[in-house]
C-alpha positions as CSV (number, residue, x, y, z in Angstrom):
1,X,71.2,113.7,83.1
2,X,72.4,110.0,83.8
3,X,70.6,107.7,81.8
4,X,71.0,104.2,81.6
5,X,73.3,103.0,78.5
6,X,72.4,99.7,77.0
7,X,75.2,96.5,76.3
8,X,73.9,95.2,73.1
9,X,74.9,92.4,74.4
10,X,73.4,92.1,76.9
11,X,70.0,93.9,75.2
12,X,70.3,93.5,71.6
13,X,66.8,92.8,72.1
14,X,66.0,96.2,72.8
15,X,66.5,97.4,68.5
16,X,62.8,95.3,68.6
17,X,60.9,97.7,70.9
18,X,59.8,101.0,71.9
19,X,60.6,102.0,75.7
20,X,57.3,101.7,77.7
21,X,59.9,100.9,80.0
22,X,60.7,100.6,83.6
23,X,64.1,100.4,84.7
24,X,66.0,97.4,87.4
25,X,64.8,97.4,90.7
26,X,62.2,98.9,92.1
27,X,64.2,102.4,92.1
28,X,64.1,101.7,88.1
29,X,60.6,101.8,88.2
30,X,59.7,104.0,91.0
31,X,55.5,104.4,90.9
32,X,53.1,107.1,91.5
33,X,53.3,106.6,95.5
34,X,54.1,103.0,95.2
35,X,51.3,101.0,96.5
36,X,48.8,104.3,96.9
37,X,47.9,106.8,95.0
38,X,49.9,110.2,95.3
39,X,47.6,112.5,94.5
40,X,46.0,111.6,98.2
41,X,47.1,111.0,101.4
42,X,45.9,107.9,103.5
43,X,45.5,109.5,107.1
44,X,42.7,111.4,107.5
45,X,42.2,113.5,104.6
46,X,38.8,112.5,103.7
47,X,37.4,116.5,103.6
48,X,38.9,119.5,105.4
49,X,38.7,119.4,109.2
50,X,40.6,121.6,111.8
51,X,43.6,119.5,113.4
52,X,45.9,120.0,115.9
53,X,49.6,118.9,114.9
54,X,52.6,118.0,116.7
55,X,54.9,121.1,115.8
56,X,55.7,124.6,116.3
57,X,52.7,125.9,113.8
58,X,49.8,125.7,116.3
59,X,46.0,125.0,114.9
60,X,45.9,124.1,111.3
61,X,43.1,123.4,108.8
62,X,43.3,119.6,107.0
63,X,43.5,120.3,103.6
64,X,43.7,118.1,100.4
65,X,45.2,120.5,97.9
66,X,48.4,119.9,100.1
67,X,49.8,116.4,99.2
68,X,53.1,114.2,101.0
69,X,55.1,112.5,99.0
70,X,54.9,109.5,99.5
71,X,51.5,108.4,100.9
72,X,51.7,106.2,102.0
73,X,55.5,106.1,103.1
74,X,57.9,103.1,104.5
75,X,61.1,102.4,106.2
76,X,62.3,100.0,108.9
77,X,64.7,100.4,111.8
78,X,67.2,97.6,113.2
79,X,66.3,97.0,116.9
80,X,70.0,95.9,118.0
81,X,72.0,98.0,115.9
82,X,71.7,101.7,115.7
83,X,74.6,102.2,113.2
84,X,72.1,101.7,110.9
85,X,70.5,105.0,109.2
86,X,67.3,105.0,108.2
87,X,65.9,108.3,106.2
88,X,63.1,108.6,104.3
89,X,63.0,111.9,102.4
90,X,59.4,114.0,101.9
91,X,57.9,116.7,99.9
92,X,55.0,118.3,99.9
93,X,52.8,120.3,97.1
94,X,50.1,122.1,97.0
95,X,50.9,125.5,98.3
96,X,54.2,127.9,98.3
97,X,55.9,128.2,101.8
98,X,58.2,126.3,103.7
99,X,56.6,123.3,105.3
100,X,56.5,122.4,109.4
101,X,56.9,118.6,109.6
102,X,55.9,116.7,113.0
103,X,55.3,113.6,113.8
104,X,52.3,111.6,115.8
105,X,55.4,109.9,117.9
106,X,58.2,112.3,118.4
107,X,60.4,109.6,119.6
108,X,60.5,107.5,116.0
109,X,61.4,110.0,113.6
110,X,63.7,113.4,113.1
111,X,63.4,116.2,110.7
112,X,66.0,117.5,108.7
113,X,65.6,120.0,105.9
114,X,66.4,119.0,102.8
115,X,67.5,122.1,100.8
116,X,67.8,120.5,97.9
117,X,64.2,119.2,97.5
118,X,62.6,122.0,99.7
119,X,61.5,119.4,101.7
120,X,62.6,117.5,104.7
121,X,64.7,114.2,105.5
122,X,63.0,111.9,108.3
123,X,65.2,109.8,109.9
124,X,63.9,106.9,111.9
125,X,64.7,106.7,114.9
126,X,62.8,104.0,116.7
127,X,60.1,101.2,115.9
128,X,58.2,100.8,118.8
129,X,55.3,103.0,116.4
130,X,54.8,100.4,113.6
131,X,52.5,103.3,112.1
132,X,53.1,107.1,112.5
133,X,51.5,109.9,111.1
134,X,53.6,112.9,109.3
135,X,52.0,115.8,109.0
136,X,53.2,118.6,107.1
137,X,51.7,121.9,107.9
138,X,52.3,125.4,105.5
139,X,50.8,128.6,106.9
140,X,47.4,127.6,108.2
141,X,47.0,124.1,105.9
142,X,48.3,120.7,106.8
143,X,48.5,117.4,105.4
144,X,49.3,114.1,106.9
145,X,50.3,110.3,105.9
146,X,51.4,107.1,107.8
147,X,55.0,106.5,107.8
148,X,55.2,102.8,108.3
149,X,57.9,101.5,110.0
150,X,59.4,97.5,109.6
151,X,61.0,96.3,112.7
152,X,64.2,94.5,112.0
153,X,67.3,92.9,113.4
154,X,71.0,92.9,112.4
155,X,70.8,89.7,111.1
156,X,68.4,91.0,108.6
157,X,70.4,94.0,107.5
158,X,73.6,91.6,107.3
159,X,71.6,89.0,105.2
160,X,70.4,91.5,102.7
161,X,74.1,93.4,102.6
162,X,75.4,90.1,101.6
163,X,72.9,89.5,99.0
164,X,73.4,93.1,97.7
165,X,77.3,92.8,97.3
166,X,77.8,89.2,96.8
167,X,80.1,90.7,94.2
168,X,78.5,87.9,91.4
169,X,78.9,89.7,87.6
170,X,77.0,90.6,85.6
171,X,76.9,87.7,82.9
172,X,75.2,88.8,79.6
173,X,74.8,84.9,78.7
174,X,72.8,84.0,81.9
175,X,70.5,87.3,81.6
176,X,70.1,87.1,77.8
177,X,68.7,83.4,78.6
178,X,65.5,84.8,80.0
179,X,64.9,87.2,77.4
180,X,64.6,84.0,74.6
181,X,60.2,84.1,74.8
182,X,60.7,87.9,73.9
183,X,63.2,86.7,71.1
184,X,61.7,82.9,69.5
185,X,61.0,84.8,66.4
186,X,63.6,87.9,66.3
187,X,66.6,86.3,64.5
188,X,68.7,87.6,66.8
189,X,71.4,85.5,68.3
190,X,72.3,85.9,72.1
191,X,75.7,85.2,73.6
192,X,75.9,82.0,75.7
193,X,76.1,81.6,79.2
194,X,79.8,81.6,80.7
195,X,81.9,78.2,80.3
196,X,81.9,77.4,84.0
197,X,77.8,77.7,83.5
198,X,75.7,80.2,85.4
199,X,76.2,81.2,88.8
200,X,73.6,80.0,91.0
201,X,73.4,83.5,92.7
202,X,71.8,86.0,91.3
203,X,74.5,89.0,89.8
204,X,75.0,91.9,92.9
205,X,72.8,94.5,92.9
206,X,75.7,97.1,92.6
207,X,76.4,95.9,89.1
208,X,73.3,97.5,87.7
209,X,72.5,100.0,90.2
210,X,73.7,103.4,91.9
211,X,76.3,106.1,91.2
212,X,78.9,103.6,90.0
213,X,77.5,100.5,89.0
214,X,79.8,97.9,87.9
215,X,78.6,95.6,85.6
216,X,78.6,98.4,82.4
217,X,74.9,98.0,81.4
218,X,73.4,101.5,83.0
219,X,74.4,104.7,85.0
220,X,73.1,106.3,87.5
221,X,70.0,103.7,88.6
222,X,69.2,104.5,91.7
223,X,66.9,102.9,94.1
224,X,67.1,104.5,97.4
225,X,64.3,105.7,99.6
226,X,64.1,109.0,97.5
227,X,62.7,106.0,94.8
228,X,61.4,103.9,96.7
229,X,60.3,105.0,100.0
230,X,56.1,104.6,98.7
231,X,56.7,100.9,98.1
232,X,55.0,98.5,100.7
233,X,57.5,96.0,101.7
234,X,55.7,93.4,99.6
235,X,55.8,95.2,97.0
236,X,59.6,95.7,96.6
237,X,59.6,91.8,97.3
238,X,57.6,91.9,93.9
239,X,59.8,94.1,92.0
240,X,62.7,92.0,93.1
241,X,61.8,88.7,92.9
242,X,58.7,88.1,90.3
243,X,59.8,91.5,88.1
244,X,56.3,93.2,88.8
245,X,54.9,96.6,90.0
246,X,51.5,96.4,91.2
247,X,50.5,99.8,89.7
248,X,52.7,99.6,86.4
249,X,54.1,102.9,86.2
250,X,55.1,105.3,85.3
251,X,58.2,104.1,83.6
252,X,60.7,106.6,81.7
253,X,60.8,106.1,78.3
254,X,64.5,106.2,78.0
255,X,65.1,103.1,80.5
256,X,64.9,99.0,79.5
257,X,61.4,98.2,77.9
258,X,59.1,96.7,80.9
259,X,59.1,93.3,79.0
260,X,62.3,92.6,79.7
261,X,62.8,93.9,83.0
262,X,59.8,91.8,83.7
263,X,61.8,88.7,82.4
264,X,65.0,88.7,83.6
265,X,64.5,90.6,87.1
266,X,63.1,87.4,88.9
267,X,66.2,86.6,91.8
268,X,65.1,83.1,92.6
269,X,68.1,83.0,94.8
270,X,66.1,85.5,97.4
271,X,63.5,82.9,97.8
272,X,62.7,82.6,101.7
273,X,61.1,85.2,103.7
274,X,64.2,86.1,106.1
275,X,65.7,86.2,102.7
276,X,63.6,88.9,101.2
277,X,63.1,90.7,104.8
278,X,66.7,91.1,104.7
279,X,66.8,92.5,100.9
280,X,63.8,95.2,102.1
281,X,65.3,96.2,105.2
282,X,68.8,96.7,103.3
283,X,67.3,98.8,100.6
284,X,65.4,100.8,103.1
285,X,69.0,101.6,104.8
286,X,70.3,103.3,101.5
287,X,71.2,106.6,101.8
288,X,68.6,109.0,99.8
289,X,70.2,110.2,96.8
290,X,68.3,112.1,93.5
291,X,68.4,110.1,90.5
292,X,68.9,113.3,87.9
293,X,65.8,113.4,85.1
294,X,64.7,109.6,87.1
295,X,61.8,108.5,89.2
296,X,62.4,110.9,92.5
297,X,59.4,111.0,94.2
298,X,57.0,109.0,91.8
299,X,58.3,110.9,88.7
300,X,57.5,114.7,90.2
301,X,60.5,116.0,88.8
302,X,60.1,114.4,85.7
303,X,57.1,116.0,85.4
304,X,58.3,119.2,86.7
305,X,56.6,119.4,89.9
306,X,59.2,119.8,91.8
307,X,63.3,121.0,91.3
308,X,66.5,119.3,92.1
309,X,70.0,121.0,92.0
């Protein structure tokens, strides 16, 4: 199980509280559906109705014990450069079978089966259909949600790469600094910032997060779509840039206390909104990968709901 493994440096702060906790970025602190609840779905599952879907499973009944996750869902897809892979992973619970996915607009998104989560990968493929609806169909039941799609440019991906991998440390002394309102009346002493001063960048985003992140404060933080996929795009803006998630939770105990996260994740170097477009559309490009005992899904397999290898 990776966990994230705490620099008292960097966190002495943490001896003062109990983990509430959400973790870094938006894949730290992966919601219930991000911006929707997901125990529904947002596309026509008011009651049960007969539909009609898309793929090989002929009539089905609308059904809301089935559930996607997400629902809603989001990706984007760069217009002028289709080296980019966009995938979104999907499950859905609710009944035992294997699932037939379709899609509203066959020419926007593949199917893939994902052995490992029993589900399916969707890989975008176009985004000439801002909205299109998945349905998932299991024997005679289907489900659908709206897979919403963010039209982007290469200059957008290459903006938020850069920010991503500006290869800026880690510096204990310039995060610490923000953590000070938490500590006024703690006694506990903080390292300084740097001798050269702060950088005026904010540290990459590899140094805290994915397989092998290089600053040596956490392991195994992931925040690809299989984390973040039922995040609006605003909302990740929020988690990256004013440290907030519009739901507030869940959060696994055993990542950074929210308070802190709150405090020091505020990048005020990804200020303008070609800035934070490119940041989104970059995160949205990350290739799906399970983060073990962590937030897949909105926290199914931490709550058992579903497996992972």
């Amino acid at each position: 199980m990776l966990r994230p493994m705490f620099s008292l440096r960097f966190v002495g702060a943490v001896l003062l509280g109990t983990c509430a906790a959400g973790a870094a970025l938006a894949a730290c602190s992966s919601s219930n559906g991000g911006g929707s609840n997901d125990n529904g779905n947002d596309a026509g599952n008011g009651g049960d109705g007969n539909v009609t879907p898309n793929g090989d499973g002929g009539p089905c009944t609308q059904s809301s014990s089935l559930q996607i996750h997400f629902a809603p869902m989001y990706s984007a897809f760069v217009t002028d450069n289709t080296t980019h892979l966009f995938q979104v992973p999907a499950v859905v619970t609710g009944a035992s079978g294997t699932a037939l996915w379709s899609a509203s607009d066959s020419s926007a998104v593949t199917f893939t089966a994902d052995p490992t989560t029993g589900g399916t990968t969707m890989t975008v493929t176009s985004a000439s259909t801002p909205s299109v609806t998945i349905t998932a169909q299991v024997g005679s039941l289907c489900t659908s949600a709206t897979l919403n799609i963010t039209s982007a440019l290469q200059a957008d991906w290459a903006a938020g790469s850069a920010r991503y991998n500006n290869g800026v440390p880690v510096y204990p002394g310039c995060i610490d600094q923000k953590l000070l309102p938490l500590l006024a009346d703690s006694g506990i002493t903080l390292p300084g910032p740097p001798d050269g001063g702060c950088p005026t960048q904010g540290p990459a985003c590899t140094g805290c997060h994915g397989s092998a992140p290089t600053g040596g404060f956490f392991t195994g933080v992931q925040h690809t779509p299989e984390q973040t996929a039922g995040f609006s795009d605003e909302q990740l803006v929020n988690i990256f840039v004013n440290g907030t998630v519009d739901d507030g939770g869940p959060y696994d105990p055993n990542l950074l206390p929210y308070e802190y996260w709150h405090l020091f994740h505020t990048w005020s170097d990804i200020s303008t909104t070609d800035e934070q477009k490119g940041m989104v559309v970059y995160l949205r490009s990350l290739t799906p990968i399970s983060e073990n005992g962590g937030l897949n899904f909105g926290g199914l397999q931490d709550a058992g709901i579903i497996e992972s290898d």
